[in-house]
N, C-alpha and C positions, 0 to 999 in steps of 0.2 A: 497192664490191662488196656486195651485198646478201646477207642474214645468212639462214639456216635461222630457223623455226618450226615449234613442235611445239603439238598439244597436249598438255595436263599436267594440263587437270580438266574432269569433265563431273560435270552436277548439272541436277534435276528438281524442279519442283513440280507437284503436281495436288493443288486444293481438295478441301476435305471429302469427302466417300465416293462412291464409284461411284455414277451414277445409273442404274437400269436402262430399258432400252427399254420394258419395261413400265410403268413409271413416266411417264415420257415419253405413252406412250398416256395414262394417267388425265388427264395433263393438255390437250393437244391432241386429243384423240382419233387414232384407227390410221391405218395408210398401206396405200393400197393394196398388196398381196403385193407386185408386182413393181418395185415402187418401194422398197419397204423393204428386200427384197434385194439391190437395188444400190449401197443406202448401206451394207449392211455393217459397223452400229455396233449393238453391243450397250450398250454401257456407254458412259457420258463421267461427268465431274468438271465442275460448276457450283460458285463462287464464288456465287452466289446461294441464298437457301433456296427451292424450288420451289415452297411452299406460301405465305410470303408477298411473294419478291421481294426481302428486306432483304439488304445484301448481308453476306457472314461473310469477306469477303477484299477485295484489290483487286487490281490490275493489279502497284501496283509492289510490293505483299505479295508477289506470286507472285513478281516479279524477285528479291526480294531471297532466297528461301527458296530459288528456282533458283542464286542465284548462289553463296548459301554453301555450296551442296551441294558446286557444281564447284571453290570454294577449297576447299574440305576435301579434295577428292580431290585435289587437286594441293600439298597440303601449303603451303599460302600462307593469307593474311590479305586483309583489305581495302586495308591497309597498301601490297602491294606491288602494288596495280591503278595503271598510269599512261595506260591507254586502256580507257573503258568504251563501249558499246556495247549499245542496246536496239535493239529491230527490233517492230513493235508498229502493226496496224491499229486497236485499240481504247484510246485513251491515255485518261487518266483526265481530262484538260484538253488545249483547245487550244494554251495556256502555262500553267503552264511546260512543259519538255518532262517526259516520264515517266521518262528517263534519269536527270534530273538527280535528281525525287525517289529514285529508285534511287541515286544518288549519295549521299543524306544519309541513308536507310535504314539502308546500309550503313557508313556512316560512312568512304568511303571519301578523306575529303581531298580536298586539290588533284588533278586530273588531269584529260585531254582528256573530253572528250562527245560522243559521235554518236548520234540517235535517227534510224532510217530507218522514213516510214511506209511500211507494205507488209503484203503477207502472208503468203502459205504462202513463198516466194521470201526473204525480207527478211533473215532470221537468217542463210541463206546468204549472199547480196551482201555481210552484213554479215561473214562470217568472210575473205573476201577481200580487204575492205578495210581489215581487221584485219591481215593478211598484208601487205599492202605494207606501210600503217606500219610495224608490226613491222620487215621486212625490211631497211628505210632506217635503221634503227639509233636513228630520232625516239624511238622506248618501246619496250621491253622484255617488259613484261604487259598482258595485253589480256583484259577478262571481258568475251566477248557474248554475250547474253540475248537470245531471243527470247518475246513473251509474247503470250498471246489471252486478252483477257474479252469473250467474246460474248455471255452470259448475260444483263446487264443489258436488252441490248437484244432478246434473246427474250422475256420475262419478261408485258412490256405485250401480246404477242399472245394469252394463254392466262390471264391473274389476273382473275379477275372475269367470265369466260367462258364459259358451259359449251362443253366439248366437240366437241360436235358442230356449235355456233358457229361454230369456226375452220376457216377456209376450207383445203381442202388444200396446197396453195403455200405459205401458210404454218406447216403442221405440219412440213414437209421441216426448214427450217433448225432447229427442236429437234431432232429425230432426229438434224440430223447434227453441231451444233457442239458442243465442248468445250469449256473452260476450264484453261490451265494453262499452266507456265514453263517452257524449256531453259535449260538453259547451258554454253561450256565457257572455258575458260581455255587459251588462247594465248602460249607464251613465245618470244622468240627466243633461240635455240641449234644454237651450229658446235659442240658434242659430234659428229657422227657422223652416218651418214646417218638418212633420215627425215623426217617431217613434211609440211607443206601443199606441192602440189606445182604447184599454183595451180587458176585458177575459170575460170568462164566465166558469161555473166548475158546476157540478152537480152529487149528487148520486142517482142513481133511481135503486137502487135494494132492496130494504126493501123488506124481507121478501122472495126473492128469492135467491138460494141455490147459493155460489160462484160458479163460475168460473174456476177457477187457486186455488189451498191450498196449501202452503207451511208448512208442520205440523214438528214442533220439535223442541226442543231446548228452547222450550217460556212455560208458565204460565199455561197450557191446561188441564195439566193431573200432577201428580205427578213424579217426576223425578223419582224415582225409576220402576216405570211403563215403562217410555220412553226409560232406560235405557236396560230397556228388550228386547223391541222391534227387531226386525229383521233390521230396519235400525235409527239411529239416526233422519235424515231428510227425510221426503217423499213429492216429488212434484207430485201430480197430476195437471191432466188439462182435463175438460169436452168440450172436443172439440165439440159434436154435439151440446152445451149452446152457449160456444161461437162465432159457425159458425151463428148459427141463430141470435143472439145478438149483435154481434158489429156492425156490420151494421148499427143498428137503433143505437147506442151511434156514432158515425161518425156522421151520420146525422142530431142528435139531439144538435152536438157540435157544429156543422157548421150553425143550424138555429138560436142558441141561443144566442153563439157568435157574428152573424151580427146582431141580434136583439140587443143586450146589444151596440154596437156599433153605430148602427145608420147607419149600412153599407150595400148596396144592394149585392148582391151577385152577378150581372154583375160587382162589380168593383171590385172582387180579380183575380190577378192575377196569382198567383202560390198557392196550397192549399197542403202544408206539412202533409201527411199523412203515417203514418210509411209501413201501407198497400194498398194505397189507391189504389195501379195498381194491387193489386191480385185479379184472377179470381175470387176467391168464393166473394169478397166483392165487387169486380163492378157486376155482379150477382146480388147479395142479392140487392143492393141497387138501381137496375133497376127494382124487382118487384116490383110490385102496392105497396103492403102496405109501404114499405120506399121510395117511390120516390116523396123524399119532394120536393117542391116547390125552396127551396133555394139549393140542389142538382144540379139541374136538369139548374138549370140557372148560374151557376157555369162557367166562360168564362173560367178561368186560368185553367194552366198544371196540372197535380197530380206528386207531387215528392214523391219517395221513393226508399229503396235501401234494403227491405226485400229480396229480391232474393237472395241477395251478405252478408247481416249482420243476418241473423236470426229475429226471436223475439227479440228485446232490451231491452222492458220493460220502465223502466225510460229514458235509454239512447236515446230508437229509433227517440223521435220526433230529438232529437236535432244532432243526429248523420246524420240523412236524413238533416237537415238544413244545417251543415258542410258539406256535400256532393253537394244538390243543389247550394249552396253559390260556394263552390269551380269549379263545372263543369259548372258557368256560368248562371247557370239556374234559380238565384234569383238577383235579379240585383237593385241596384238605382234607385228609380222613380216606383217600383212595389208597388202595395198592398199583402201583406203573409200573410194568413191565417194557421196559426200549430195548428193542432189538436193531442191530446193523450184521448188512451182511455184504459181500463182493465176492465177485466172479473174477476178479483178478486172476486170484488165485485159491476162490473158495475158502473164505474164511468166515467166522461169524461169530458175535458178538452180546452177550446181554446183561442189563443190570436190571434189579429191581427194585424199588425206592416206596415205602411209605410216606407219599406226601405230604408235604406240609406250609411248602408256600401258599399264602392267601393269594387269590388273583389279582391280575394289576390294577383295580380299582379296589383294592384293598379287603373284599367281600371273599366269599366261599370261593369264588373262580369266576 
């Protein structure tokens, strides 16, 4: 018989201070109006200093600051993690994995390891597969971490550059990536009804062209080639794919997930979406062809906090959850619906959870 899970802690990090959009211009120079309005980011949080590149953080810094936050709200230790879990497009090495330095970070013992590479999607797949174990009675506690350092690999486009240098294509991915950690903590518990009520994950891009490429450093080409290269890392990102495309993976997370659930889509309440209040994607997801049925009949709020954090990537679903949780806006007695998705390689992700943590001052949310 397989056991209930709740969550029981959610926890954030974002490095050093907001960096502003105008900040961002000094360094890349500006984006054309109508392209800056459909990234819809004022603010993000860089682990890097913008002025020389050194970095003031790392990858598993942030896991480890996300993770304590979420043990602390759930009134637990390192002690009693016996399944950790990162989810992480940016690891800090090919090996070891970034989990495991998260593992000695935190000090957290003997216990299982899963790092899933991925991205906006990854922290999700990763709270469901947290969910089965859980459920199968294997472990008990379960800390998953989603984390983004994309900074590093902005850095080389814009240090040493003037401005007006940098080619448009590549000022977008400043504008719109962030840096920073989720977390929450997973326990299993037959106390009473509530908790994860299961996921759904899907990849539906066979055969069409990524998304987002993060090219270097990996298996691709021969190192002597790569070395050559003009820059070690190169991130692109085909924004007019993925203006057109996410839309439909949102929508298609959110129909599959209440299908897989058993869940009408009048009974969520809050729908975690890293972008789900930008313009281009309420738009897209009001024309005809994506204005599915389970959209449309959607009661609950849309959270998100893409204005203020960037692109997160891994981090964003759960970084917007520590944010709704904390400002009240996900409460005991709700249904959550969190959805992740990426352009990578068009993937997408959801869980849906009866809540039940009290908010962090111990009230309703």
């Amino acid at each position: 018989m397989s056991a209930g899970v709740r969550v029981v802690g959610v926890g954030s990090h974002l490095p050093g201070e907001p960096i502003s959009s105008a900040r961002v211009e000094e360094l890349v120079g500006p984006l054309p109006d109508e392209v800056a309005r459909d990234i819809c980011v004022e603010s993000r949080h860089w682990l890097i200093d913008p002025s020389t590149g050194e970095h003031l953080d790392s990858n598993s810094g942030m896991c480890e600051k996300a993770g304590r936050a979420a043990l602390r709200a759930a009134g637990l230790t390192a002690d009693d993690i016996d399944l950790l879990l990162v989810a992480t497009a940016t690891p800090e090495f090919p090996l070891p994995p970034t989990v495991n330095l998260v593992q000695d970070r935190l000090g957290a013992g003997r216990c299982a390891t899963i790092e899933l590479r991925s991205a906006g999607a990854g922290a999700v797949q990763a709270m469901e597969i947290a969910r089965l174990y859980l459920s199968t009675g294997a472990y008990r506690t379960a800390l998953v971490i989603g984390s983004e350092a994309s900074s590093p690999a902005l850095a080389p486009i814009f240090l040493g550059v003037p401005p007006q240098k940098v080619r448009i294509r590549e000022r977008i991915p400043a504008f719109m990536f962030g840096d920073g950690a989720g977390a929450v903590v997973l326990r299993r518990d037959d106390s009473g009804p509530g908790g994860l009520l299961g996921g759904a994950t899907s990849a539906v891009g066979p055969g069409r062209a990524p998304g987002i490429k993060v090219v270097g450093g990996g298996t691709h080409a021969p190192i002597h080639r790569q070395q050559a290269a003009k820059r070690l890392v190169t991130l692109t990102v085909d924004v007019v794919s993925a203006g057109a495309y996410a839309p439909a993976l949102v929508a298609a997370a959110i129909g599959e997930t209440l299908e897989r659930c058993g869940a009408a889509p009048e009974s969520v309440d809050v729908c975690v979406v890293p972008e789900g209040n930008a313009g281009w994607m309420r738009d897209a997801l009001a024309s005809a062809d994506l204005d599915r049925d389970e959209w449309r009949r959607l009661d609950g709020e849309f959270v998100d906090s893409l204005s203020r954090r960037g692109a997160l990537g891994c981090a964003g679903p759960l970084v917007c959850l520590d944010d709704g949780w904390r400002a009240g806006l996900v409460k005991p007695g709700q249904r959550v619906l969190l959805v992740g998705v990426e352009s990578s390689k068009w993937v997408h992700a959801g869980v849906l959870v009866d809540w039940t943590l009290a908010g962090p001052d111990g009230g309703a949310g």
